[in-house]
C-alpha positions as CSV (number, residue, x, y, z in Angstrom):
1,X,98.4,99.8,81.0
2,X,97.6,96.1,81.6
3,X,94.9,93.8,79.7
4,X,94.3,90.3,79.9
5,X,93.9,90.0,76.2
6,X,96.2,92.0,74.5
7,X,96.8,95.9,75.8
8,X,98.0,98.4,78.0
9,X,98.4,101.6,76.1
10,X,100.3,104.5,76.6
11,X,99.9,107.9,74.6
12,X,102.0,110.7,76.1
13,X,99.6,112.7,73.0
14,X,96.1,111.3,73.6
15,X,94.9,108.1,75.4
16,X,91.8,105.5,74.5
17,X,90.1,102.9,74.8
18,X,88.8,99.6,76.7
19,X,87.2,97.1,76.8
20,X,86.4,94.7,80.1
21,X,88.1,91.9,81.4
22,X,86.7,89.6,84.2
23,X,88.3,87.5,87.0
24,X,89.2,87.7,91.1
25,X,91.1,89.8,92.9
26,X,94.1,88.6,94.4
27,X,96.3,89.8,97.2
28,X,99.6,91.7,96.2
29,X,103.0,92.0,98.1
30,X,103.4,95.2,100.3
31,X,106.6,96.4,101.0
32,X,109.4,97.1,98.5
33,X,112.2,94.9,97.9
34,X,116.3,95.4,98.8
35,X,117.3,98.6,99.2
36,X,121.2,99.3,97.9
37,X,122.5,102.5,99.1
38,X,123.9,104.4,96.4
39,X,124.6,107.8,98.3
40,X,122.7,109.8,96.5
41,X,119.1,110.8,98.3
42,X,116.2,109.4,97.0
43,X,114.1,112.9,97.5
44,X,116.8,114.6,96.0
45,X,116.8,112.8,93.0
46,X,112.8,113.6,93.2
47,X,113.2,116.7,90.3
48,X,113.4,119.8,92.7
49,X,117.1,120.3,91.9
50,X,118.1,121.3,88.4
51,X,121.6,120.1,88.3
52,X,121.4,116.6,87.2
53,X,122.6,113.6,89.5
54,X,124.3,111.7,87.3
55,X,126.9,108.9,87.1
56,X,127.3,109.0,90.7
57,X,126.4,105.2,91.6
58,X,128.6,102.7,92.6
59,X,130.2,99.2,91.3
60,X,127.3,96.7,90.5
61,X,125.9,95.5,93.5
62,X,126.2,91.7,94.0
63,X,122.5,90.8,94.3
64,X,119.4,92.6,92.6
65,X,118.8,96.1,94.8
66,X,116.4,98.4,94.0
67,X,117.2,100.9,91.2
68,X,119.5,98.7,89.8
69,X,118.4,96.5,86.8
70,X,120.5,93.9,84.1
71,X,123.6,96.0,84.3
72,X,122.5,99.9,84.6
73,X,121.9,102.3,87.5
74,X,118.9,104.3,87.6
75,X,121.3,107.7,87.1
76,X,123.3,106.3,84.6
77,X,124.0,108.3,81.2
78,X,123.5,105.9,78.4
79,X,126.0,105.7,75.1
80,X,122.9,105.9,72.7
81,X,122.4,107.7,69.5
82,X,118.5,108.6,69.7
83,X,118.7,111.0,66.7
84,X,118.9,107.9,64.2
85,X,117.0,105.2,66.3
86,X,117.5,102.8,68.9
87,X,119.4,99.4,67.5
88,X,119.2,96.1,69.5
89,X,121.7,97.0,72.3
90,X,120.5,100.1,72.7
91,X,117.1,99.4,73.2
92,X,118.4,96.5,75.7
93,X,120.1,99.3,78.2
94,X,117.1,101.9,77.7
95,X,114.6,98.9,79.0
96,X,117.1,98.2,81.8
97,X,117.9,101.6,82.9
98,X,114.0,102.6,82.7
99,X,113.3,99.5,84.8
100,X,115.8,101.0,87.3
101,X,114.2,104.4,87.1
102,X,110.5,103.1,87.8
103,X,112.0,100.3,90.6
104,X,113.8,104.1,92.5
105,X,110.5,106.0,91.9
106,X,107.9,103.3,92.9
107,X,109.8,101.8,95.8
108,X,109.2,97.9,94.0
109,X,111.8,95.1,92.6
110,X,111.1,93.6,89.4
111,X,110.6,90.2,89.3
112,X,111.4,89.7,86.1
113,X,112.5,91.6,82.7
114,X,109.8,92.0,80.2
115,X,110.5,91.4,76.2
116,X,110.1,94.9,74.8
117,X,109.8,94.7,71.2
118,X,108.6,97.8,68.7
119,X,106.1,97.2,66.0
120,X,104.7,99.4,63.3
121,X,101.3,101.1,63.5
122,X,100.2,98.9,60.7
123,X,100.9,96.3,62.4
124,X,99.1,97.1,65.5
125,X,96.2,98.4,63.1
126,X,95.5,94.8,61.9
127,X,95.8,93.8,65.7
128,X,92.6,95.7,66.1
129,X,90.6,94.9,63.1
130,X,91.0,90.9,63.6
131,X,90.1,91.8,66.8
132,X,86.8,93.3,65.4
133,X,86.3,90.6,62.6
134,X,85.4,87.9,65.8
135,X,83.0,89.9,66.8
136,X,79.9,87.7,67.1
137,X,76.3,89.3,66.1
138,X,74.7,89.6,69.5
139,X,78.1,91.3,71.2
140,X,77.8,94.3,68.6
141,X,74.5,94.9,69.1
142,X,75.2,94.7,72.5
143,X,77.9,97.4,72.5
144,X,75.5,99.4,70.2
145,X,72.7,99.6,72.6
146,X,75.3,100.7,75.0
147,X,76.2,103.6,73.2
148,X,73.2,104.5,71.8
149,X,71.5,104.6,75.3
150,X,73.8,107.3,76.3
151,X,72.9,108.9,73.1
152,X,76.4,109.1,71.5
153,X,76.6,106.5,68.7
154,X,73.2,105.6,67.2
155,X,72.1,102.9,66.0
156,X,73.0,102.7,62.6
157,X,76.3,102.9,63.5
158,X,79.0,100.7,64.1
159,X,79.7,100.9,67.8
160,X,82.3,98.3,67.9
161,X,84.2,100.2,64.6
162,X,84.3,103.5,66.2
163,X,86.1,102.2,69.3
164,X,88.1,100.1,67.1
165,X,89.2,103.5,65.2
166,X,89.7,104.8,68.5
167,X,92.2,102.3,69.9
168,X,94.1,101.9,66.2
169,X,94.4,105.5,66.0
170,X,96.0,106.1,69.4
171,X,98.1,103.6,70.6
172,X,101.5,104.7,71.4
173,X,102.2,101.1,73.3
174,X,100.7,98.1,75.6
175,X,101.8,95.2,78.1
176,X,100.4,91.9,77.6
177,X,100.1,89.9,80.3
178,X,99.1,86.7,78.2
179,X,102.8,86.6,77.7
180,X,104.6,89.4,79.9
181,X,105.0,91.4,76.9
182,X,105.7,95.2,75.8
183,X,105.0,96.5,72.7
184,X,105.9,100.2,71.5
185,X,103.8,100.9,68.4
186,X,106.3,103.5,66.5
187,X,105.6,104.8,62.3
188,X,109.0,103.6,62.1
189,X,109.8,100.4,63.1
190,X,113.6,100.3,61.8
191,X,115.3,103.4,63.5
192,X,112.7,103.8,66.6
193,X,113.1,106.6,68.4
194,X,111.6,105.9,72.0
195,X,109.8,108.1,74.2
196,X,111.0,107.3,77.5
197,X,107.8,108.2,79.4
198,X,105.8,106.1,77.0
199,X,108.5,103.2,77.9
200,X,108.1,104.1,81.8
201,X,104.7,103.3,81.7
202,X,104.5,100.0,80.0
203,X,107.2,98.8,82.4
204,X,105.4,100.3,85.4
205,X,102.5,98.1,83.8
206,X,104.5,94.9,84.3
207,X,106.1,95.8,87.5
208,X,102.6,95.9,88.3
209,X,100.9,92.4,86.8
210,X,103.9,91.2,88.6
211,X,103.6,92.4,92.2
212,X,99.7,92.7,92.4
213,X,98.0,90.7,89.6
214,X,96.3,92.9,88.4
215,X,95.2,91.7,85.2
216,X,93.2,89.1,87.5
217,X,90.5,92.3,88.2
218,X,87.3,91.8,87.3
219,X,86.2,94.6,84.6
220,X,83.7,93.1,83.1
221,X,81.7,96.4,82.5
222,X,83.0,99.7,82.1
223,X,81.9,101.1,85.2
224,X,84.1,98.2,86.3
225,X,87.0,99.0,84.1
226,X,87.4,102.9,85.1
227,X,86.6,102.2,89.3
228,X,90.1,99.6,89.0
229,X,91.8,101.3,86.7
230,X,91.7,104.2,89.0
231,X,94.3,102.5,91.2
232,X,95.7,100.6,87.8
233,X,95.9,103.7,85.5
234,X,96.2,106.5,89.2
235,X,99.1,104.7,90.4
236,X,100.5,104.2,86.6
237,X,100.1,107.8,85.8
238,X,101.3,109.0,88.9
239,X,104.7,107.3,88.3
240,X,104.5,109.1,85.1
241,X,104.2,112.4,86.4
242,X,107.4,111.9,88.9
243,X,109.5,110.5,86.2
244,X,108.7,113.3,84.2
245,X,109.5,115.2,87.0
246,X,113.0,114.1,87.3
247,X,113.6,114.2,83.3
248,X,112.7,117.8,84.0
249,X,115.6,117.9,87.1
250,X,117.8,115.4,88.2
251,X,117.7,113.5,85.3
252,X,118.3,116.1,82.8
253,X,119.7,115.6,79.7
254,X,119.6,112.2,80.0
255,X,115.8,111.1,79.2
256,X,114.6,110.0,75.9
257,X,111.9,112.5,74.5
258,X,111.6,113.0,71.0
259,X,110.1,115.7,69.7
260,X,106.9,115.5,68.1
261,X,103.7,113.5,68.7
262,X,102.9,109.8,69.1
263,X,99.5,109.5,67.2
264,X,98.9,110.0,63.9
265,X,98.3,113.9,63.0
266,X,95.1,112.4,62.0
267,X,93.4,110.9,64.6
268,X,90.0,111.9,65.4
269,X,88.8,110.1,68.2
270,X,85.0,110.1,69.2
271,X,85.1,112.9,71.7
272,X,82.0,111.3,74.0
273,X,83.6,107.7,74.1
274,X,86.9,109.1,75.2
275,X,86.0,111.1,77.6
276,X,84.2,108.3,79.6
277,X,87.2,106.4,79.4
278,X,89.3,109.4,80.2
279,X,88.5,109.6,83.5
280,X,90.7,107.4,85.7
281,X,93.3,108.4,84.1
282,X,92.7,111.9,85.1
283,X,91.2,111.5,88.7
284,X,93.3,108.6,89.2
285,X,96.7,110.0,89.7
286,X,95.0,112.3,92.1
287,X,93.4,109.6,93.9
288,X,96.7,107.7,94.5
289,X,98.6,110.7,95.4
290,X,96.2,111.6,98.5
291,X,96.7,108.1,99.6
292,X,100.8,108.3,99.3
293,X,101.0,111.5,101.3
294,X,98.5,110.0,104.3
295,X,100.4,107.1,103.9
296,X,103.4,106.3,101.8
297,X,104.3,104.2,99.2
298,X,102.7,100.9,101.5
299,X,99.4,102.8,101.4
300,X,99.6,102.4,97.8
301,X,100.1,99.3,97.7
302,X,97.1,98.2,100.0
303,X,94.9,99.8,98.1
304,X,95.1,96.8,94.8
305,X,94.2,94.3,98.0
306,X,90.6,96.5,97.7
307,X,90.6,98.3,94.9
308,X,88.0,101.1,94.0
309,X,84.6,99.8,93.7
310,X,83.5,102.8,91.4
311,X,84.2,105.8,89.9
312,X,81.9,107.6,92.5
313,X,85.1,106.5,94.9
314,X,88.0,108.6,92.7
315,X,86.1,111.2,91.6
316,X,84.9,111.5,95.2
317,X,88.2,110.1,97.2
318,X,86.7,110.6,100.7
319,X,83.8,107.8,99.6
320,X,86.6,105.2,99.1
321,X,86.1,102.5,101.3
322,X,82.8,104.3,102.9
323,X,80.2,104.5,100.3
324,X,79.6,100.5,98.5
325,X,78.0,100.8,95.5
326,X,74.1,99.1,95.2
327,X,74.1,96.3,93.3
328,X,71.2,96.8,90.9
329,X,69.2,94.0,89.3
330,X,67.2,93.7,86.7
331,X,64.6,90.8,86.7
332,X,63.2,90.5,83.2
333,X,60.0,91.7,82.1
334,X,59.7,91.5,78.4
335,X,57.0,89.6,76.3
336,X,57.6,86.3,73.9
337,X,58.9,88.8,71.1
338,X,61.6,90.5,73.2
339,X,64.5,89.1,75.5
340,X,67.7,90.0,76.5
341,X,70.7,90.2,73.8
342,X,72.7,86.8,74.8
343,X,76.1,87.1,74.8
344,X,77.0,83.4,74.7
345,X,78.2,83.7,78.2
346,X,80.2,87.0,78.0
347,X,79.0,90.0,80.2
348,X,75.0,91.0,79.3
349,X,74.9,93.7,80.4
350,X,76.8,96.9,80.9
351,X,77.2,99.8,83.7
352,X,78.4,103.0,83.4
353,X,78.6,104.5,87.1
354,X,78.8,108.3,87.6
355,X,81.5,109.0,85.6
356,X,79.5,107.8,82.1
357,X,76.4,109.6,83.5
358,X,78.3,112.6,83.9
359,X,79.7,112.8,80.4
360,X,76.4,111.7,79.1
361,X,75.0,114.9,80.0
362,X,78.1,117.0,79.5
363,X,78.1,115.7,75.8
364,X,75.5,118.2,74.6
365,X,77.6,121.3,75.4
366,X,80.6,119.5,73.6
367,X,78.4,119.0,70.8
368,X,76.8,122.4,70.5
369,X,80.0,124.2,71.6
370,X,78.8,125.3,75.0
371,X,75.5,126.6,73.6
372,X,73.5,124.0,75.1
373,X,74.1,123.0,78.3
374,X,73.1,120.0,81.2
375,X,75.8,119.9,82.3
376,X,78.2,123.1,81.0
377,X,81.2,122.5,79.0
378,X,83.2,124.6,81.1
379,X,82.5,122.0,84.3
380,X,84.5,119.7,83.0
381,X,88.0,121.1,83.1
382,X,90.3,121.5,86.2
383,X,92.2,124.9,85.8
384,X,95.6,125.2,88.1
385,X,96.1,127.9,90.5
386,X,97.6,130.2,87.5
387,X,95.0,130.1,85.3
388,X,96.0,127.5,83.0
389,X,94.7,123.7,82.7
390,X,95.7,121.6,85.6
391,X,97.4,119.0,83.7
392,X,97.9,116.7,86.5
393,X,94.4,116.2,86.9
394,X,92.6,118.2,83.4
395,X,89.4,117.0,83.8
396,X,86.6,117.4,86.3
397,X,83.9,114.9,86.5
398,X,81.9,116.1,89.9
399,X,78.1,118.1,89.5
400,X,75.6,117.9,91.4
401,X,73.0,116.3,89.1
402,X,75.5,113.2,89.2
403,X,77.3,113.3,92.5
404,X,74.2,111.6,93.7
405,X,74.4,108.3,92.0
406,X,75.0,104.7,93.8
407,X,74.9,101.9,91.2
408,X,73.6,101.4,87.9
409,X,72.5,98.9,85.4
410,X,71.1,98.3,81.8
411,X,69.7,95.4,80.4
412,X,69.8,95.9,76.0
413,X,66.9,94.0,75.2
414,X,66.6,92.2,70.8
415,X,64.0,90.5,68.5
416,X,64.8,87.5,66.2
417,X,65.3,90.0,63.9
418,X,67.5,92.8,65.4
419,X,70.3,91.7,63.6
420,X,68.7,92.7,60.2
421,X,66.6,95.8,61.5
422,X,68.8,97.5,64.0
423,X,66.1,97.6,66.2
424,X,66.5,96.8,69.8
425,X,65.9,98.0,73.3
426,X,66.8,98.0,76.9
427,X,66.0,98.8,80.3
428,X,68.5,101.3,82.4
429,X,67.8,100.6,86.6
430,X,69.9,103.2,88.5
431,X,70.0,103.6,92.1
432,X,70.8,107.3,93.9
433,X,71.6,108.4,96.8
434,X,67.9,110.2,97.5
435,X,65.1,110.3,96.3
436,X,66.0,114.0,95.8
437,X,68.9,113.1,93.9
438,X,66.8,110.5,91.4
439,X,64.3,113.3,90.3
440,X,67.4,115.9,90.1
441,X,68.8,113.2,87.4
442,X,65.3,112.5,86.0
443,X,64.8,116.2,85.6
444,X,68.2,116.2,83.7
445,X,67.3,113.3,82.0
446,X,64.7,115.0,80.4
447,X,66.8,118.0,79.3
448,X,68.5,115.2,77.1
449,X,65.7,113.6,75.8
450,X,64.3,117.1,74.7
451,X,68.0,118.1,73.3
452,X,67.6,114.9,71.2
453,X,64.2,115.9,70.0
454,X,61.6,113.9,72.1
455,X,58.4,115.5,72.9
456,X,55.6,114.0,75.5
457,X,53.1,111.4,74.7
458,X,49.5,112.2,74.8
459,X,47.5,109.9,77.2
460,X,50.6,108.1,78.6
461,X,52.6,108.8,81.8
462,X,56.3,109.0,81.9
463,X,56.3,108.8,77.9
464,X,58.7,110.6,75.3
465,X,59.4,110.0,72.0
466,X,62.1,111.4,69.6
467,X,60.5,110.9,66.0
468,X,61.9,108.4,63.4
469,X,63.6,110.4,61.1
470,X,65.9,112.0,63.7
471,X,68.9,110.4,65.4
472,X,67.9,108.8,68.2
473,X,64.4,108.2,66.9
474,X,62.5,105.7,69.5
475,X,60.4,105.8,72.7
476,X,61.6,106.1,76.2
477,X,59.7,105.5,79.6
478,X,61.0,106.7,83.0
479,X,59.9,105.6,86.3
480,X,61.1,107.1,89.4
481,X,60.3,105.2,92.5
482,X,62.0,106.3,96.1
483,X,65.5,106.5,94.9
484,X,65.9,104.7,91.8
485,X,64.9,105.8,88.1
486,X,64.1,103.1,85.5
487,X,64.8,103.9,81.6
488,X,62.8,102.0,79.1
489,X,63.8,102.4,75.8
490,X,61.7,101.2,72.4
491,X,61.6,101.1,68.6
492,X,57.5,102.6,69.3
493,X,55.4,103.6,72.3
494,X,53.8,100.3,71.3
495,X,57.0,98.3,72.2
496,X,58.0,99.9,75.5
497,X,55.1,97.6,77.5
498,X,56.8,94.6,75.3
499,X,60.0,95.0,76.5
500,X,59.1,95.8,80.3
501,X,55.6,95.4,81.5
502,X,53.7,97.8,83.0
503,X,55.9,101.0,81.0
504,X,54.1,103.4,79.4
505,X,50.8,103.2,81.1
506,X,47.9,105.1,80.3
507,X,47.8,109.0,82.0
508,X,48.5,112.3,81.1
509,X,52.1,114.0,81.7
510,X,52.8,115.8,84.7
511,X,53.6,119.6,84.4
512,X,57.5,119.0,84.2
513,X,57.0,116.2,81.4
514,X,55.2,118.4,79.1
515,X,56.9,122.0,80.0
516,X,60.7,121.0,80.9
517,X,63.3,122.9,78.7
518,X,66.8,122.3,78.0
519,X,69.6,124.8,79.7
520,X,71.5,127.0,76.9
521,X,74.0,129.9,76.8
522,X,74.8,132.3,74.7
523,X,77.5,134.0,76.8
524,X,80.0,133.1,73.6
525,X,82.4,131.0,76.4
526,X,81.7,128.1,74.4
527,X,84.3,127.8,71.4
528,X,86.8,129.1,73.7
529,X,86.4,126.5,76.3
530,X,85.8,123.6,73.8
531,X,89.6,125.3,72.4
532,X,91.5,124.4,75.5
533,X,89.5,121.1,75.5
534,X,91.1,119.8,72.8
535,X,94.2,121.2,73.6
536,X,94.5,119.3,76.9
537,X,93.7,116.3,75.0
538,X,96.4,117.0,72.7
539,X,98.7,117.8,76.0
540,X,98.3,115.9,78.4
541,X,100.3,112.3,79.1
542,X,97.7,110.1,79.7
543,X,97.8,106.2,79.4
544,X,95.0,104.0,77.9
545,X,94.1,100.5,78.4
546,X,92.1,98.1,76.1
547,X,91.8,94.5,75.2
């Protein structure tokens, strides 16, 4: 996958994590380029015959063709040793031969040959923590309010380590597009032994930056990242799937795939984080096939002139192009004590669209095991006609309570002294479809607030507070007006008004304040559906993106 600083991943065991980049969208090429006719049908070759089509091609053509790259045909059987590692020549004709595999899937002439060069997961490991060391004050507690406001890392933790730990843990490669660069992370950097789908989708990656400039997206927030790497990460993913295909059938015998996994055998990543991040990559392929079968390869193609404008558009693929997210502001509020975190002219201020609302409220049932449940654990996976996972598309993120949203955005809000209390605040604007479909959220909301242990405050409206010594301990003000809901979150009750005016006015709590109750089952579903959870994310391909 592509990033403008520094990574495109690819895990065929588990994928991970992101983190924005900004700029314009520019227009990309079309059509693909030369075609060479090699005889051999390009359906045919698509994996539904089991007798591999092999060393059938003809003399080198004279000028670059499709499926042809720096030497090799795309059906050629390669004089490499994979057993004891790739040397230099070796890993020369596997990067050519893989270019020519991805240029006769994808329909799309290289423009130019990438460097490919493997590096040790040390090596990448102190990639990431330099990374983390520039952090500056006000972009940590930035990306803590973030995660704290959809109550999965609090606020005494580390928000930029954990995703750091997430991204060191579970690289398996990345393009650069700094420098047009591809770098396979492998534990052994002498003898390498590639994974030829891992390799695929680094080169797709270029083939990509190359055609449509795609690393010129703006992602400056991670509703932003997901809604363009559902074309980036669908149409990456998707060439995945029918290159694995082919390994499976035509190409038999020939692919590189060594047994065992890519990540470390101790990776834990934070279940929450990844599954927000998760999610173009599973609706995404989806998403791009629909578009290919209404209309071809050229379809596909059109879409990076417009990409998708939010994850509401993949995980919903009939509001692509019809439904335009609102553009929610924010004007501030706060008193002389509290102002929004500055960035030093980074992105202040984040949005998590449906897809981080959904697993926002899907998180309890992870967490309890399916005994609690906003949204139930077993919701979020996509089972196949047989009864197993789907593992073209695992994970679900449609439900009503979120299906309803239409743009969202949080302001984290600091004190001159944040930085040495951990105390901060924000305001979270989101716009729905209906009114109807604001107080369904609310009412969900609510749930949440509860599961985290806030109870109502006496003699204020709209007022909850989860007590000090618990996780999430601070205040929180809702306000529901027409169709949007507004979050204000606090250190006290005291503060909310501080940080927005006019929250937390005086009043008693309406019936559903004081009464509402959080949704839980004992049906004993949950372990075993929280089983095949982590199975699919030990299972499934999936490729990962991240500066």
């Amino acid at each position: 996958m592509v990033s403008r600083t520094g990574v495109v991943v690819v895990i065929v065991a588990v994928a991970l994590v992101g983190v924005p980049v900004a700029g314009a969208i520019g227009p990309g090429p079309a059509g693909p380029g030369p075609v060479y006719d090699t005889g051999i049908d390009s359906q045919q070759a698509a994996g539904t015959d089991a007798s591999p089509i092999v060393d059938q091609q003809p003399p080198d053509p004279d000028e670059d063709v499709l499926g042809w790259e720096n030497g090799y045909w795309y059906n050629e059987t390669l004089d490499v040793t994979p057993e004891d590692g790739l040397n230099d020549s070796e890993l020369e004709a596997v990067v050519a031969r893989g270019m020519a595999r991805v240029e006769e899937i994808r329909r799309l002439e290289f423009e130019t040959t990438p460097p490919v060069e493997v590096i040790g997961r040390d090596d990448y490991q102190q990639r990431v923590e330099n990374r983390t060391t520039n952090t500056t004050e006000a972009q940590e507690l930035h990306q803590n309010v973030k995660y704290e406001a959809l109550f999965m890392i609090n606020e005494s933790t580390d928000a930029v380590a954990v995703q750091a730990s997430n991204r060191a843990g579970g690289v398996g490669g990345f393009y650069d597009p700094s420098t047009g660069e591809i770098k396979i992370v492998s534990e052994n950097t002498e003898t390498p032994q590639m994974n030829e789908i891992t390799l695929s989708q680094e080169l797709f990656h270029a083939l990509q930056d190359q055609r449509f400039n795609v690393s010129a997206y703006n992602q400056s927030t991670r509703e932003l990242h997901n809604a363009k790497d559902g074309i980036i990460e669908g149409d990456g993913n998707y060439v995945d799937h029918l290159y694995q295909e082919r390994c499976d059938g035509a190409w038999n015998g020939t692919c590189l795939e060594p047994s065992g996994q890519d990540t470390p055998s101790d990776f834990q990543p934070h279940l929450g984080l990844y599954q927000i991040l998760l999610q173009p990559y599973s609706d995404g392929p989806a998403f791009v096939e629909g578009i290919r079968e209404d209309g071809g390869w050229d379809a596909v193609n059109a879409i990076y002139e417009n990409p998708p404008a939010s994850t509401e558009q993949t995980i919903h693929p009939e509001k692509y192009g019809e439904d335009e997210p609102t553009d929610v502001s924010i004007p501030d509020r706060s008193d002389e004590r509290w102002r929004p975190v500055d960035t030093n002219g980074s992105v202040d201020y984040a949005s998590f669209g449906e897809a981080g609302l959904y697993v926002t409220l899907w998180y309890p049932a992870f967490q309890t095991q399916g005994m609690t449940a906003i949204v139930p654990l077993q919701n979020h996976i996509n089972y196949a006609p047989d009864g197993g996972v789907d593992q073209f598309d695992p994970y679900d993120y449609n439900h009503t309570v979120t299906a309803g949203w239409d743009g969202d955005k949080l302001v984290p809000y600091v004190t001159d002294q944040s930085s040495e209390t951990n105390e901060t605040g924000y305001v979270y604007k989101m716009a729905w479809d209906s009114p109807e479909d604001a107080t369904e959220f609310q009412t969900a909301y609510e749930e949440l607030l509860q599961f985290n242990g806030a109870e109502p405050v006496d003699g204020r409206i709209g007022t909850y507070r989860i007590p000090d010594g618990q996780e999430f301990g601070d205040a929180f003000y809702l306000n529901q007006t027409d169709d949007q809901l507004v979050v204000v979150n606090a250190p006290s009750v005291e503060d909310l008004s501080a940080v927005r005016d006019g929250a937390a006015p005086d009043g008693e709590p309406t019936p559903t304040e004081a009464s509402g109750s959080t949704t839980t089952t004992t049906s004993g579903d949950g372990f075993t559906v929280l089983t095949v959870l982590l199975a699919v994310v030990g299972l499934v391909g999936i490729a990962t993106r991240h500066r």
